[in-house]
N, C-alpha and C positions, 0 to 999 in steps of 0.2 A: 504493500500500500504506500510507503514512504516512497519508493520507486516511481509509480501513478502520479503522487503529487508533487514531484519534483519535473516529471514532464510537462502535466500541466502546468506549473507554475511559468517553465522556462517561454513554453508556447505563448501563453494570455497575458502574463505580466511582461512582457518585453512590448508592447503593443502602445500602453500607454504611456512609458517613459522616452518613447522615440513619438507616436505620435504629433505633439508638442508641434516639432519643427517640421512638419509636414504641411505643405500648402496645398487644400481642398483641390481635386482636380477637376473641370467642366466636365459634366454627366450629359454624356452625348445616348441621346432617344435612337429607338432604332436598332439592328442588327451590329454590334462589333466583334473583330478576329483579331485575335494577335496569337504572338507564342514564338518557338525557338525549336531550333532544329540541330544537334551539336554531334561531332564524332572526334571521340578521343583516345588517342594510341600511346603507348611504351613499349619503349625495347630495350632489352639487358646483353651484354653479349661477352664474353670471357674467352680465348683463346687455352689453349691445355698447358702454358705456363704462367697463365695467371696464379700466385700461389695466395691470395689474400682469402680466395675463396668465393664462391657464388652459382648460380645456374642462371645456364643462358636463359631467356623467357620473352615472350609478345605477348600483348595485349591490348587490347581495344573494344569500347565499348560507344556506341548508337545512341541517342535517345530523340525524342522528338512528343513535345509540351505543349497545348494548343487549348486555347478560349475562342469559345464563341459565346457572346450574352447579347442576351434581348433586354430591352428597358422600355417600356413605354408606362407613363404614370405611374403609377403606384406599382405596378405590373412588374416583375425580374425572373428573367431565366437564364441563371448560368450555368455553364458546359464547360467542362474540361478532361481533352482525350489524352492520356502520356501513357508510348510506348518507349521503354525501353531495352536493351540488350547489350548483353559484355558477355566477352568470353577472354581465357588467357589458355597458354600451350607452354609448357616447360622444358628443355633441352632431358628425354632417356625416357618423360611419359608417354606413355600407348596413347591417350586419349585426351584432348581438348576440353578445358572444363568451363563450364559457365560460370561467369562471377556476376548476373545480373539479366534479371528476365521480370520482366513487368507487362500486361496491358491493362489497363483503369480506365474507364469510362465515371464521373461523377455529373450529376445533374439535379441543381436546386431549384425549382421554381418556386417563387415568394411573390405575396400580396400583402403590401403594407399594414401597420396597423391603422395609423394616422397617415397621413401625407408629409409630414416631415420630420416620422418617426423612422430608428435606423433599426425598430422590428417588423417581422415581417410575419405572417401568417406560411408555413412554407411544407411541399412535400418534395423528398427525396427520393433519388435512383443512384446507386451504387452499384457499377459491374466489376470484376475484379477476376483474373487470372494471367494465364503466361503462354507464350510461344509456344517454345521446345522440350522437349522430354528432360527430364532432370534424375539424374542415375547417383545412387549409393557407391562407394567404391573398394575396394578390397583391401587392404594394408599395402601390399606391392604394386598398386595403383595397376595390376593389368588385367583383370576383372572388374564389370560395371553390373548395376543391375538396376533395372527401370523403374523407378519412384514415383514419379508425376511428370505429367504431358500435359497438353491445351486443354483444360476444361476437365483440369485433376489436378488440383482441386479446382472449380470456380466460385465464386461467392454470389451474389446476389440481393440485396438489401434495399429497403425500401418501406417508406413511411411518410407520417404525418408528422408534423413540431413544429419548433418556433424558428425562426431566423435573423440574427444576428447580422449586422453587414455596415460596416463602416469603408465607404469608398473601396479600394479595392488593397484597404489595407487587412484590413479584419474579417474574417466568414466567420462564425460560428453558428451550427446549427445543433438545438437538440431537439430528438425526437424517443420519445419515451415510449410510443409503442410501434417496434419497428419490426417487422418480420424480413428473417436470412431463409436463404439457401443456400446450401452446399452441395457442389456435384461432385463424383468421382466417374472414374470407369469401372465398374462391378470388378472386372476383373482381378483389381486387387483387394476385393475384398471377400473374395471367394477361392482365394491362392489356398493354398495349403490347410494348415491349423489356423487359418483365421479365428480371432475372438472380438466378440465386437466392442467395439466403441476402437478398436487398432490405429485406425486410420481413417483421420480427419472425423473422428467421432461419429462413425458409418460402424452401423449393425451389418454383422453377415449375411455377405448376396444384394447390398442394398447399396445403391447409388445416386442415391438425394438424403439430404438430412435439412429438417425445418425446424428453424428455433423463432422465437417470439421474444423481445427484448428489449432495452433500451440505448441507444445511441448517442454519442456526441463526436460530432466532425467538429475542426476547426481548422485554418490556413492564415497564416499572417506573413506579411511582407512588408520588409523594412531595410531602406537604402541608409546602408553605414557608410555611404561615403560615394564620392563620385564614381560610377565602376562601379561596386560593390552594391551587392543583395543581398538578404538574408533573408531566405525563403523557408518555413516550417508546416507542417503537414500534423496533424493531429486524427487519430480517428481510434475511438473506444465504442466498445460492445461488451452489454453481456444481457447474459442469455436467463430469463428470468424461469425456463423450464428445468434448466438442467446446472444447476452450482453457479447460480447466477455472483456468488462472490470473486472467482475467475474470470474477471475482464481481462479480453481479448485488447490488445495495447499494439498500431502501429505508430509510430514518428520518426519523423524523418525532417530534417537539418540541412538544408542545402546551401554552400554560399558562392555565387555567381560571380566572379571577377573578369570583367571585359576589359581588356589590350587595345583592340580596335573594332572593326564592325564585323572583322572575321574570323580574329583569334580571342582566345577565353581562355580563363583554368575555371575548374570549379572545386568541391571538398565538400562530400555528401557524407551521412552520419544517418544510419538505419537501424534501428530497434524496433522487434515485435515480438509479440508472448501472445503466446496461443496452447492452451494447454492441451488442446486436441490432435495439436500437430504434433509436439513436444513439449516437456516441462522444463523450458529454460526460455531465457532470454535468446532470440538470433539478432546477433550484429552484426551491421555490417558497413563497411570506411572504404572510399575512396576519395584519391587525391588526381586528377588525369589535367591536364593542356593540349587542347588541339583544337576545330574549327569551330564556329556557331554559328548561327544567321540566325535572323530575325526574321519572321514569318510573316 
C-alpha cells in the first residue's frame, strides 16, 4: 500500500507545483491530431582482445503516440493510440529477445458539469495488448517456450465516472463501476496439469475472465524546461469480485528530451503489479537517442 501511495503521490502532486507557470493554452473547437513517431537504436561491439570485458549486443526499439480529441461545448472526446516495440540480440544467443511490446487504445468521452467546470460527466474504453508472441527461456538461453501472443492476454475495460481535465495538462478519471475483460488463447490453459486461476486468472479450458470493479486512470504533462517533458501515465484497478484489496498498478514515467525536430533521447520508467500475472512488481528502464517526428 505505501508503494500505491507513493505512485500516486508522484503522478497528482507534481501537477500543481508546476502548474503555476503554465500559461492557459487556446481551446481550439472541433476535431484535433497531434503525437510522435520515434525509433531508437544501440550498438555495443568488442573485438576478442578486448580484455575489460562485455558482449557484443543491438538494439532498437519503435514506438508511435497519437491524439485525436473532439471539443465542441461542453462536449470532449479524447483518443489516444501508442504502439510500441523493442527488441535486442546478444553476441552467442540463439534467439532475439523482446524488450518492449505495447498496443493501447484509450478513449474518454466527457460532458461537463457546469460550463466552466474542469469536471466532466465521463464514460471510458480501454483496449490493451501486444504484437508478438513473448517466450519463457531456459537457463542456457537455447530453449524458448510460448507464453503470450496478440490477444494473450488482452484487457478490455470500460465504464461510467467522473472526469477530471485541466487543459491538456491533467486527465484524471475515476470510475467506480467498471467492468474488465480478459482474453487468452485456451490453449494455455488446457496444456498439461493446468490448475486454475494459473494464468492471467483463467479457470481450466476457459479463455475470457470478467471482473467488475473500480478504476482510476490519470496522465499529466509537465515541461521542465525548454526541450524537456515529463510525461506520467497512471492506471489502477481492482476487482471488487475476486480480492479486491490486490490492485492491479500500471505507471509509467517518460521524459522526452528534443535536440532538434529530428533527433530526441528519451528515459522511460515502467512498473506494474498484477497478481494474476505474477506476485511481484515488473520493471522496466530504458534510456535510447535516435529519431522523432512530430505527427
Amino acid at each position: 500500500m505505501k508503494k500505491l501511495v507513493l505512485l500516486i503521490a508522484i503522478t497528482l502532486t507534481a501537477y500543481p507545483l508546476m502548474a503555476q507557470e503554465e500559461e492557459p493554452e487556446e481551446i481550439k473547437e472541433g476535431w484535433n491530431g497531434s503525437g510522435t513517431f520515434s525509433l531508437m537504436f544501440s550498438q555495443a561491439a568488442f573485438n576478442s582482445d578486448w580484455q575489460a570485458g562485455g558482449t557484443s549486443n543491438y538494439a532498437g526499439d519503435l514506438s508511435i503516440d497519437y491524439n485525436i480529441d473532439y471539443i465542441q461545448d461542453r462536449l470532449s472526446w479524447n483518443n489516444n493510440l501508442m504502439g510500441e516495440y523493442g527488441a535486442t540480440k546478444q553476441k552467442g544467443e540463439r534467439f532475439t529477445r523482446k524488450t518492449n511490446d505495447k498496443l493501447q487504445l484509450n478513449s474518454i468521452l466527457g460532458y461537463k458539469v457546469e460550463e466552466d467546470s474542469d469536471w466532466s460527466y465521463s464514460l471510458f474504453l480501454d483496449f490493451k495488448t501486444q504484437f508478438a508472441k513473448g517466450y519463457n527461456y531456459s537457463s542456457d538461453n537455447q530453449v524458448r517456450t510460448e507464453y503470450t501472443r496478440f490477444m494473450t492476454p488482452g484487457y478490455l475495460k470500460f465504464g461510467p465516472g467522473m472526469l477530471y481535465k485541466k487543459e491538456d495538462i491533467l486527465l484524471l478519471n475515476i470510475a467506480p463501476a467498471t467492468s474488465r475483460f480478459i482474453f487468452v488463447d485456451d490453449r494455455f490453459t488446457t496444456a498439461g496439469d493446468y490448475e486454475d486461476g494459473n494464468y492471467f486468472g483463467m479457470d481450466k479450458g476457459k479463455s475470457n475472465r470478467f471482473e467488475l470493479g473500480a478504476s482510476v486512470d490519470a496522465r499529466s504533462k509537465i515541461n521542465l524546461m525548454d526541450n524537456v517533458v515529463l510525461n506520467q501515465k497512471l492506471s489502477l484497478f481492482s476487482d471488487y469480485l475476486d480480492r479486491p484489496q490486490n490492485i492491479d498498478i500500471d505507471y509509467t514515467l517518460k521524459v522526452d528530451m528534443k535536440v532538434n525536430k529530428y533527433l530526441s533521447a528519451n528515459f522511460v520508467f515502467q512498473a506494474i503489479y498484477e497478481d494474476k500475472a505474477i506476485s511481484g512488481f515488473q520493471i522496466r528502464e530504458g534510456l535510447g537517442i535516435g529519431l522523432s517526428y512530430l505527427l
